[in-house]
Each structure stands twice: as C-alpha cells, then as structure tokens.
Backbone as JSON Lines, residues from 0, in Angstrom:
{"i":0,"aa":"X","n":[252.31,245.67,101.86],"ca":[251.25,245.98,100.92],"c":[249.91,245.79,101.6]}
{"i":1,"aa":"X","n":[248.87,246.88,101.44],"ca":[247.91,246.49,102.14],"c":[247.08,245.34,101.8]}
{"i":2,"aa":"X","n":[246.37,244.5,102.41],"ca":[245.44,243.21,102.43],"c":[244.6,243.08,101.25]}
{"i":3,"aa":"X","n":[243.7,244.01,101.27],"ca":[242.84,244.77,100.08],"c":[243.28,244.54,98.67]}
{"i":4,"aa":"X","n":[244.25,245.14,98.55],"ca":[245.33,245.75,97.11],"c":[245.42,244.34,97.09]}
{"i":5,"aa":"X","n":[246.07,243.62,97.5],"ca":[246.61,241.88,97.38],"c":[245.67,241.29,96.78]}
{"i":6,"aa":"X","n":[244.32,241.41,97.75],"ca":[243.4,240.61,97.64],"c":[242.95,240.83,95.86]}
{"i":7,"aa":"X","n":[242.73,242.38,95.72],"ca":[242.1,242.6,94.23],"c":[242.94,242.18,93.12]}
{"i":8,"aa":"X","n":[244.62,242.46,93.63],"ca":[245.76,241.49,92.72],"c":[245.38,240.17,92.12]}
{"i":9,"aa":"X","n":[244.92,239.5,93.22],"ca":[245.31,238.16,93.06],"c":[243.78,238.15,92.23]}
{"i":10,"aa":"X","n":[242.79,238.77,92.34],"ca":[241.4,238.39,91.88],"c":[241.74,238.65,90.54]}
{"i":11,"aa":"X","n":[242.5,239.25,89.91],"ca":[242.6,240.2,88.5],"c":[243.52,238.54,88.06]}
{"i":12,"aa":"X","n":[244.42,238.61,88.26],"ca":[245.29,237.61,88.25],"c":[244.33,236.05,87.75]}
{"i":13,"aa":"X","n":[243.75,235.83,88.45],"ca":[242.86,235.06,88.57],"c":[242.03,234.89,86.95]}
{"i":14,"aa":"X","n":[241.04,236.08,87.61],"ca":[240.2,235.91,86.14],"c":[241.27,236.47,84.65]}
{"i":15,"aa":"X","n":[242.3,236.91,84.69],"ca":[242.96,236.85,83.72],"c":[243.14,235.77,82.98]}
{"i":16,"aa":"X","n":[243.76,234.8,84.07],"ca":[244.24,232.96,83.62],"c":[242.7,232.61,83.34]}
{"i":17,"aa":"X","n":[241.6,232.64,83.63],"ca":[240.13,232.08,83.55],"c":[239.9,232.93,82.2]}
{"i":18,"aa":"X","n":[240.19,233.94,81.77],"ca":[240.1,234.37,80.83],"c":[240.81,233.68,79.55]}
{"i":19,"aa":"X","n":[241.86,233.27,80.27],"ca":[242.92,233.01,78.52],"c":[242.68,231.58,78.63]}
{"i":20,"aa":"X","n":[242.15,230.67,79.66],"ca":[241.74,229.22,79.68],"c":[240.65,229.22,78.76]}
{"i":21,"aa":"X","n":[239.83,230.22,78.68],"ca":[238.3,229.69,78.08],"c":[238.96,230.07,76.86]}
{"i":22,"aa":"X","n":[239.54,230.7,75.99],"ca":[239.61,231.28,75.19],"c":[240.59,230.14,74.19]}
{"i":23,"aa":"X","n":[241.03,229.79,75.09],"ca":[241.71,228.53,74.38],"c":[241.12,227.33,74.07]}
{"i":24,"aa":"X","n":[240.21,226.97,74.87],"ca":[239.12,225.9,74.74],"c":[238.31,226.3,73.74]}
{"i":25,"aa":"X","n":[237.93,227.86,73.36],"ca":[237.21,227.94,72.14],"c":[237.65,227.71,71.28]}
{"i":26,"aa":"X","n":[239.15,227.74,70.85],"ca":[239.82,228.2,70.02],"c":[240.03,226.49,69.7]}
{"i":27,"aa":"X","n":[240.28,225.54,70.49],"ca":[240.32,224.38,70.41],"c":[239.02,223.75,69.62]}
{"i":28,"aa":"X","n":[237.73,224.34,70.19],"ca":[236.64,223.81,69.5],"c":[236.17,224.17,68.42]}
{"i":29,"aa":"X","n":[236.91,225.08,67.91],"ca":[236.52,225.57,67.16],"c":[237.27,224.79,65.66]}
{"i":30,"aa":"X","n":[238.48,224.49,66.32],"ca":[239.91,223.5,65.2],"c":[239.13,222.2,65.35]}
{"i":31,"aa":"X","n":[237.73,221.74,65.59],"ca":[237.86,220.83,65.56],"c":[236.63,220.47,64.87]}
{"i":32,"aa":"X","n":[235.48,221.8,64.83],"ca":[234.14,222.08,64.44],"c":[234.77,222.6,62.46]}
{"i":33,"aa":"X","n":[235.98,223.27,61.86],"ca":[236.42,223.21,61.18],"c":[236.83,221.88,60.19]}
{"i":34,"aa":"X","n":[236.79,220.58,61.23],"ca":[237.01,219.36,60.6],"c":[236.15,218.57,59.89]}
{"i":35,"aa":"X","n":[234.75,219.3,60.08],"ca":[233.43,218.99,59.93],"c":[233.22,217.36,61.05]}
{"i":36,"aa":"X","n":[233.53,217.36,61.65],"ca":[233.61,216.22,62.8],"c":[232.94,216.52,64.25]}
{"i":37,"aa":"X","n":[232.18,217.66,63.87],"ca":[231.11,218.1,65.4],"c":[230.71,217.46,65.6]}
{"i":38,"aa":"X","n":[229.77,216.33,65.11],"ca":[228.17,215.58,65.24],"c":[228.88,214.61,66.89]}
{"i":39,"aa":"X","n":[229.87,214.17,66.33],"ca":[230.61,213.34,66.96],"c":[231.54,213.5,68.02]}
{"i":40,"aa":"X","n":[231.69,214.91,68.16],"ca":[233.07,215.19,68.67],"c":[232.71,215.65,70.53]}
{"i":41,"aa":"X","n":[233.46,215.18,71.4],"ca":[232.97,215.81,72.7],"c":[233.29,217.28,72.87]}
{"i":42,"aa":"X","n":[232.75,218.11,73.04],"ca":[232.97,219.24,73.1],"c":[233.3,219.98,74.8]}
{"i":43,"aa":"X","n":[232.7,219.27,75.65],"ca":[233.05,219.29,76.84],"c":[233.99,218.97,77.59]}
{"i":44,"aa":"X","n":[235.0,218.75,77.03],"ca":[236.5,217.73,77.54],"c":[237.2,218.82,78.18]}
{"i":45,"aa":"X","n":[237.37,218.69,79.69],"ca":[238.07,219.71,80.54],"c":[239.56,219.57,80.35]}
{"i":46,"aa":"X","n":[239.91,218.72,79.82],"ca":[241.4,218.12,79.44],"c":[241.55,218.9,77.99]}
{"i":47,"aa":"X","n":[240.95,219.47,77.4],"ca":[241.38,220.06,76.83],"c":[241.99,221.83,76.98]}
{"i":48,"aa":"X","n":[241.49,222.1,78.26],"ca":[241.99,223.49,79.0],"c":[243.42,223.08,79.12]}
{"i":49,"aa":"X","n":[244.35,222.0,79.83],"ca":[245.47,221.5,79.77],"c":[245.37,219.98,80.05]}
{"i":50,"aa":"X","n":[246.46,219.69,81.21],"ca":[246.77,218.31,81.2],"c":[245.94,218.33,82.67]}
{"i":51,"aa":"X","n":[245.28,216.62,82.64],"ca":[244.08,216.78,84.12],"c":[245.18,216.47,85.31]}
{"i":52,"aa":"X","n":[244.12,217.19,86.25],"ca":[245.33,217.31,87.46],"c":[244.13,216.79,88.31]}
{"i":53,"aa":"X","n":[243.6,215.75,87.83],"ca":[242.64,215.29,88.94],"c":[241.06,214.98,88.33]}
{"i":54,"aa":"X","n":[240.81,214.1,89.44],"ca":[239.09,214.24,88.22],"c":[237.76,215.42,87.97]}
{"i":55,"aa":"X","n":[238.21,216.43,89.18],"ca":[237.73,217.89,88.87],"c":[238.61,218.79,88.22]}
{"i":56,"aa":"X","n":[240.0,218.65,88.12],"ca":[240.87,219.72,87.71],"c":[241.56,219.43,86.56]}
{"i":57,"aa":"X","n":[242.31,221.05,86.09],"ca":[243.34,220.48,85.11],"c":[244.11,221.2,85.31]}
{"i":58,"aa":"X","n":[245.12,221.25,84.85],"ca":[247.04,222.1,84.86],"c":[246.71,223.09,83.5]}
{"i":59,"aa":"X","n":[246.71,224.53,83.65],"ca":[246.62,225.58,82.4],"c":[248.32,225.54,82.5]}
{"i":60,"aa":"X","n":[248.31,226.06,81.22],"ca":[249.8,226.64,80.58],"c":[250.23,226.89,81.19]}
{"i":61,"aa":"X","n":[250.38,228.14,82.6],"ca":[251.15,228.89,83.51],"c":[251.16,227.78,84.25]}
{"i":62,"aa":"X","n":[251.16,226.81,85.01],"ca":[251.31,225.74,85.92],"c":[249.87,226.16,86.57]}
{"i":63,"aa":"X","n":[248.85,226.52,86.94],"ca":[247.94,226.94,87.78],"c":[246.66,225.62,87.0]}
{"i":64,"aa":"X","n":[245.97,225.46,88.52],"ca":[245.29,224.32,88.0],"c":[243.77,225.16,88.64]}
{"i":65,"aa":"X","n":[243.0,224.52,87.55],"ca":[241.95,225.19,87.37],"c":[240.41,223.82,87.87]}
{"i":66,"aa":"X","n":[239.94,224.21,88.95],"ca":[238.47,223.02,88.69],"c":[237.5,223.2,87.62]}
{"i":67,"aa":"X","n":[237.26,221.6,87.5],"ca":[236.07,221.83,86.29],"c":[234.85,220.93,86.97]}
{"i":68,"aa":"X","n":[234.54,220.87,87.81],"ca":[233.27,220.25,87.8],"c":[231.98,221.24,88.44]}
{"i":69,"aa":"X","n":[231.0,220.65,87.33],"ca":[229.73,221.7,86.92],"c":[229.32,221.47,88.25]}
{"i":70,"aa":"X","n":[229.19,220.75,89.27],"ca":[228.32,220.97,90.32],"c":[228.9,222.31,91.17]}
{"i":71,"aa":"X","n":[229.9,223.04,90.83],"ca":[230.73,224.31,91.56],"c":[229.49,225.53,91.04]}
{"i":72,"aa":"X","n":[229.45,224.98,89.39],"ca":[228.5,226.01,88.95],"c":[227.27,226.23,89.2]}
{"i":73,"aa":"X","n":[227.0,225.19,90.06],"ca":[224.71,225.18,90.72],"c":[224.78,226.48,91.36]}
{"i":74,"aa":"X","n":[224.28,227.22,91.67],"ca":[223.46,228.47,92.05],"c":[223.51,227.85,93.24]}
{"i":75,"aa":"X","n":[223.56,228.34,94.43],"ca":[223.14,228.42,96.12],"c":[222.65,229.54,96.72]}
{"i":76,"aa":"X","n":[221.98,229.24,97.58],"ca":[221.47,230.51,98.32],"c":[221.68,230.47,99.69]}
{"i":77,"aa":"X","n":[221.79,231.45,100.9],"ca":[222.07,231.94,101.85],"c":[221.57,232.98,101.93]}
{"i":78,"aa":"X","n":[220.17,232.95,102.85],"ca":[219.18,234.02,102.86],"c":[218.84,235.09,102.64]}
{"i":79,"aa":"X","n":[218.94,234.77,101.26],"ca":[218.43,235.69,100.4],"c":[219.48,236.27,99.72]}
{"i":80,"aa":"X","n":[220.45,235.6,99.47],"ca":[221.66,235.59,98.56],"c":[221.84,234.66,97.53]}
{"i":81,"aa":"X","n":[222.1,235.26,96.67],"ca":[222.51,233.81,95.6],"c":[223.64,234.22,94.84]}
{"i":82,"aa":"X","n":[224.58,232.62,95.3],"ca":[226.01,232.43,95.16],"c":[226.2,231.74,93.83]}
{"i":83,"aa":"X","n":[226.91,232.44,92.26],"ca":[227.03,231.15,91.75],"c":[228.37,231.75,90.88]}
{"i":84,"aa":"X","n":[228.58,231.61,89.45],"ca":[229.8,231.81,88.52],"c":[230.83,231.69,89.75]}
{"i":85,"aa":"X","n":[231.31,230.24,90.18],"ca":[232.09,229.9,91.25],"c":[233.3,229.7,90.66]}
{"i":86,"aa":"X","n":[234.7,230.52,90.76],"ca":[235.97,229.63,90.46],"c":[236.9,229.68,90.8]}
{"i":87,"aa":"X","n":[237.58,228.18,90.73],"ca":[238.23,227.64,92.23],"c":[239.93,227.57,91.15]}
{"i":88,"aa":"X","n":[240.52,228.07,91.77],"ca":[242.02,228.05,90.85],"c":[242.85,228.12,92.17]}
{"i":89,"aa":"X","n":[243.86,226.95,91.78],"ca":[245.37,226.94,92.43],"c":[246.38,227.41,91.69]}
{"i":90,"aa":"X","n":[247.8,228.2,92.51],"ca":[248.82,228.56,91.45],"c":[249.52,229.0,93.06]}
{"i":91,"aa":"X","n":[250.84,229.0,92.89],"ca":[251.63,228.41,93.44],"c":[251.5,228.24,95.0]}
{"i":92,"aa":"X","n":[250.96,226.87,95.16],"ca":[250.38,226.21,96.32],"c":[249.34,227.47,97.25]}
{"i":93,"aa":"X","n":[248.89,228.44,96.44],"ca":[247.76,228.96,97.09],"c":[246.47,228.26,96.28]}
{"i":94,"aa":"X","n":[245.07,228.59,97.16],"ca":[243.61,228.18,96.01],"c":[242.84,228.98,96.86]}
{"i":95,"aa":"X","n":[242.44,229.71,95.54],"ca":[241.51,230.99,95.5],"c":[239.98,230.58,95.14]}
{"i":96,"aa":"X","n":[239.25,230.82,95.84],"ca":[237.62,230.75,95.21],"c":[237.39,231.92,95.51]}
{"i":97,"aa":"X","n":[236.68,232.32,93.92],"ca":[235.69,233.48,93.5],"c":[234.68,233.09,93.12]}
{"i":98,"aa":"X","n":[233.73,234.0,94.09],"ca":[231.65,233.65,93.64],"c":[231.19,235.29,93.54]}
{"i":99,"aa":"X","n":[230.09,234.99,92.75],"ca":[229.09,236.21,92.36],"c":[228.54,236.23,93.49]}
{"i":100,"aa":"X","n":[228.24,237.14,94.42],"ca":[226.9,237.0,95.12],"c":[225.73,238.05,95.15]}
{"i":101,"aa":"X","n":[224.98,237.66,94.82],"ca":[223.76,238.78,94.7],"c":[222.38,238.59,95.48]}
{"i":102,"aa":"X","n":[221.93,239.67,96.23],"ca":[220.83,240.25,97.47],"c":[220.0,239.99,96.45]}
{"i":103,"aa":"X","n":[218.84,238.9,96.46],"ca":[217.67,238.68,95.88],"c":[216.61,239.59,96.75]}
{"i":104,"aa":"X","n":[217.02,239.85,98.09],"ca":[215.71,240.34,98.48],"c":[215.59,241.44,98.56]}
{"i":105,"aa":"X","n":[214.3,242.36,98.57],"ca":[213.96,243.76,98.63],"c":[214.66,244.81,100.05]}
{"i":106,"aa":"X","n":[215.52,244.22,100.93],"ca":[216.15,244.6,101.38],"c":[217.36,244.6,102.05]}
{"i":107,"aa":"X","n":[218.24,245.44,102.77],"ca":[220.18,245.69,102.64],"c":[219.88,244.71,103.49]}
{"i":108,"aa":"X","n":[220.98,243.6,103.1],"ca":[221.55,242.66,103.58],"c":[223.05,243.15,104.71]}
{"i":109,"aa":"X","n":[223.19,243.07,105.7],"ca":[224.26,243.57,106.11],"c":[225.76,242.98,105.96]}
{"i":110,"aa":"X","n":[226.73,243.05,106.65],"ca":[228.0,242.57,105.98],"c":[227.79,241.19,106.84]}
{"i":111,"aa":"X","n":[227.95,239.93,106.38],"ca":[228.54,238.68,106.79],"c":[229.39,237.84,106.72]}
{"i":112,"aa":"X","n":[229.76,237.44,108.07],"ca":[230.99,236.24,108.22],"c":[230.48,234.95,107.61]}
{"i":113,"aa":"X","n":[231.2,233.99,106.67],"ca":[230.5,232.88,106.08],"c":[232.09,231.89,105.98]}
{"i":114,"aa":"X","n":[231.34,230.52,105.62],"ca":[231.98,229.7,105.56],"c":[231.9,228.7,104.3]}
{"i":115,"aa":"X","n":[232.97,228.43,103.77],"ca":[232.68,227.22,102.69],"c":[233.6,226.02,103.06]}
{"i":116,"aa":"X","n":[232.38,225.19,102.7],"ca":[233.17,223.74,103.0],"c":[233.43,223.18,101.55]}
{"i":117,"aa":"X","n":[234.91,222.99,100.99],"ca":[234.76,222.26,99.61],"c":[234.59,221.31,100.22]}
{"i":118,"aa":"X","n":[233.77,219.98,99.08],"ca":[233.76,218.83,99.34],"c":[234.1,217.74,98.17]}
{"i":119,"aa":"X","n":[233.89,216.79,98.74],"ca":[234.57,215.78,97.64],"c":[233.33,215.39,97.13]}
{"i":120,"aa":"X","n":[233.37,214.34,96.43],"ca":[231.89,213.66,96.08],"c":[231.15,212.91,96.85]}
{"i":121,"aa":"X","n":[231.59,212.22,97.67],"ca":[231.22,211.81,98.65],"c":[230.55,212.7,99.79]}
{"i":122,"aa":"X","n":[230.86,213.88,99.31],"ca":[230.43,215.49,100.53],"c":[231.37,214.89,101.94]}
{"i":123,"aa":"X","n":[232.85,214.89,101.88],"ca":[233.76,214.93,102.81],"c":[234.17,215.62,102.29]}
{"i":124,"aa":"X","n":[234.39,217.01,104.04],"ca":[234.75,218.06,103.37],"c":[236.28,218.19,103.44]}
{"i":125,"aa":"X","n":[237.07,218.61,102.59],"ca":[238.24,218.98,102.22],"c":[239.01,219.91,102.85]}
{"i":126,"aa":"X","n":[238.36,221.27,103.26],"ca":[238.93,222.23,103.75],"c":[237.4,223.42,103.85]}
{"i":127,"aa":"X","n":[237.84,223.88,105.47],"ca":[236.84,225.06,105.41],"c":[237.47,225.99,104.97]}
{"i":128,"aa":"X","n":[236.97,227.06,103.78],"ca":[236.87,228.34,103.82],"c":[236.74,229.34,104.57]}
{"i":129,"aa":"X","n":[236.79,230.71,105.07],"ca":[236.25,231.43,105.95],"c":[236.66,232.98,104.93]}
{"i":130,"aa":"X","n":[235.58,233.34,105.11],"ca":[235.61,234.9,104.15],"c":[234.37,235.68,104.93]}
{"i":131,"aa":"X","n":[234.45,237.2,104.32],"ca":[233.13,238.18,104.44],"c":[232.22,238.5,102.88]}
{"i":132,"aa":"X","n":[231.14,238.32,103.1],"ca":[230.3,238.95,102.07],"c":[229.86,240.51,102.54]}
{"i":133,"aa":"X","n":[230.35,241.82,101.65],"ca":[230.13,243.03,102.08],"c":[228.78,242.74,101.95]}
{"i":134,"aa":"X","n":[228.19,243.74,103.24],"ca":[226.91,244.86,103.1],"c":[226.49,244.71,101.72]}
{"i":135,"aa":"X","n":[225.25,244.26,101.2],"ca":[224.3,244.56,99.98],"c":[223.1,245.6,99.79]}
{"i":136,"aa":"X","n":[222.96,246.44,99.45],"ca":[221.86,247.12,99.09],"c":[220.59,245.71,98.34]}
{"i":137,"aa":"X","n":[219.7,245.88,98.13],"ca":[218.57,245.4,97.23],"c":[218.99,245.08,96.28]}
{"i":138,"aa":"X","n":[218.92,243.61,95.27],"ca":[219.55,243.66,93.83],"c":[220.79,243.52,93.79]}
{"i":139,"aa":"X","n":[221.39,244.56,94.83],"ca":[223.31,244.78,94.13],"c":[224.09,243.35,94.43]}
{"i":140,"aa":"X","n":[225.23,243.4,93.88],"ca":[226.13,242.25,93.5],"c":[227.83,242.95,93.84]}
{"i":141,"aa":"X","n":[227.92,241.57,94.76],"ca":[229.55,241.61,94.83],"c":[230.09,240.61,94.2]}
{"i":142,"aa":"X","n":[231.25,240.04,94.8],"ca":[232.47,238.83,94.35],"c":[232.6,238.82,96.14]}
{"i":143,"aa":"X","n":[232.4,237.4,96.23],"ca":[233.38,236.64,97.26],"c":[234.46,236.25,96.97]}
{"i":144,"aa":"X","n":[235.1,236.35,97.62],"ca":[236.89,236.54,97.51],"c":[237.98,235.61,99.1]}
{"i":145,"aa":"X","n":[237.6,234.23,98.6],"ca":[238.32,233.36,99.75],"c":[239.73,232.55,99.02]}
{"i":146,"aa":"X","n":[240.8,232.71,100.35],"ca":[241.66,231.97,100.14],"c":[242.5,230.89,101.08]}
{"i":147,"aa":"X","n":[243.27,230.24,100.76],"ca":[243.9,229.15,101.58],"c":[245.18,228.82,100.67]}
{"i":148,"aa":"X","n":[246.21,228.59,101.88],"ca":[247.39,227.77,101.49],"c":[247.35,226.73,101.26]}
{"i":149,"aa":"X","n":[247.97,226.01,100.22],"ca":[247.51,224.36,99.59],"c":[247.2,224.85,98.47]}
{"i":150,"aa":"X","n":[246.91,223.37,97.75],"ca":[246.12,222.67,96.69],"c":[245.4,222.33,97.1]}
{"i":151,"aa":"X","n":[244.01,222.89,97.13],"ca":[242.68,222.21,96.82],"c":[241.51,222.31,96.09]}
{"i":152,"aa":"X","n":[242.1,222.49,94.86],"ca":[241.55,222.69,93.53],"c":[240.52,221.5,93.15]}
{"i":153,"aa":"X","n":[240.92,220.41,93.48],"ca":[240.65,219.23,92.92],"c":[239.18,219.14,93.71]}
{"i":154,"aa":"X","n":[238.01,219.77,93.55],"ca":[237.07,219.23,94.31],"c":[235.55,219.07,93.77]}
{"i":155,"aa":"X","n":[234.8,218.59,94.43],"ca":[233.32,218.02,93.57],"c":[232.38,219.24,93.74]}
{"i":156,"aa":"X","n":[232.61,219.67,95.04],"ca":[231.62,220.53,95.33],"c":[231.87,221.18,96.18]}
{"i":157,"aa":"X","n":[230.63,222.14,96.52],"ca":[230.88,223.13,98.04],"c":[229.46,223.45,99.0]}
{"i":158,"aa":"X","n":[229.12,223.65,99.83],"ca":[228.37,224.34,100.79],"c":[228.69,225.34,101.3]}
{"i":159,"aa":"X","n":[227.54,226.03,101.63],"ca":[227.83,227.85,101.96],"c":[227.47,228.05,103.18]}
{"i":160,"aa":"X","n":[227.83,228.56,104.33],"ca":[226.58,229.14,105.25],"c":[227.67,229.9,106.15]}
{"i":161,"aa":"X","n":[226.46,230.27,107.45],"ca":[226.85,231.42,108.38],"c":[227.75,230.91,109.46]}
C-alpha cells in the first residue's frame, strides 16, 4: 500500500476516535449540567474521556489512549509558522501526532524537514519525532502528520524545530 494512502488512513482514523472522544465528554457534561449541579461540578476531568492511562493521558473505548494536557495545545512557531490544535493518540503500540500548521508570513515557505521532541514536565525529552511540513503558499494551512512505534502518549509537552 502506498506510504501516503496509510499515512491519510491512519489520520482519518485518528480524528474519527478524537471525534467520538469529544462527543462523549459533551454528552457526559451535559448528564451532569441536567442535575442542576454545574456551579460545583469539574467540568474539565480528562478521566472522564475514559479510564487515565497516565497523568497526561486516558484509555478511550476502542483501547487507544488519548493525551490531555493543555500545554500540547499552546500555539508554537517556527519561522513564520504556527503549530497548534496538537493531537497525540496511541492505538495499537503506534503514537501519532497531528498539528495544524499555518505560513503567517507574506511569503511561500518551502517544504521542511523538522523535528519534535515530546517532553515530560520536567522538559526530558521522551522521544524525537522526525516528519516534513509541505511547501506553504502565504496564509495556507496544512496538518503535520508524525509517527513512531511505542506508547508515548503520556506526555507534558513538545518543542518544534529544524
């Protein structure tokens, strides 16, 4: 099967499960905003996507474990790129990270080799990444699309560069 085709598989795949995770968390907050018990109630509980698989992650329904920590979601830049809607999902001992990236500047960015370091909280890094960001026109927007064998879902954060 060609590389490509795989690659867009597994991305569909991906935001599918990210799809039916959030949707359940609404659906959760919503059984609970029904109780009249909002004022009080945490609404942010990543343990409620499934069971925690760590102190960034949790286990969704299909066995695939999903990160939750907001520092994935900060915005980064790489000259004159900005990287963010970051998400990091494991399912069966692969982990996929998908980022937005979009050419802030008034001109084509060409295609680049880049690297991500997840890190822990401590910023020890876990595992390098290695992917391409296509060629950008001005404005336009892709998806970064990196993967690795393992579990390493479970993480605090990341750094980007060339």
């Amino acid at each position: 099967m060609n590389k490509k085709v795989l690659i867009v598989i597994v991305a569909i795949v991906v935001i599918i499960a990210l799809i039916v995770v959030g949707a359940k968390m609404l659906e959760k907050k919503d059984e609970g905003n029904k109780d009249g018990n909002s004022t009080n109630q945490v609404t942010n509980n990543p343990s409620q996507a499934g069971e925690p698989a760590g102190d960034y992650a949790v286990t969704g329904e299909s066995g695939n474990k999903i990160n939750t920590s907001g520092k994935l979601q900060d915005t980064k830049t790489l000259n004159g790129l900005e990287i963010n809607n970051v998400n990091l999902e494991t399912l069966s001992n692969k982990t996929v990270m998908l980022a937005d990236v979009k050419n802030t500047t008034k001109n084509k960015i060409e295609e680049k080799k880049v690297k991500v370091d997840l890190l822990s909280e401590d910023e020890k890094v876990i595992i390098t990444l290695e992917g391409t960001i296509d060629a950008l026109e001005a404005e336009q927007m892709t998806q970064l699309n990196m993967e690795a064998e393992g579990d390493f879902v479970n993480v605090y954060d990341y750094r980007i560069y060339e």
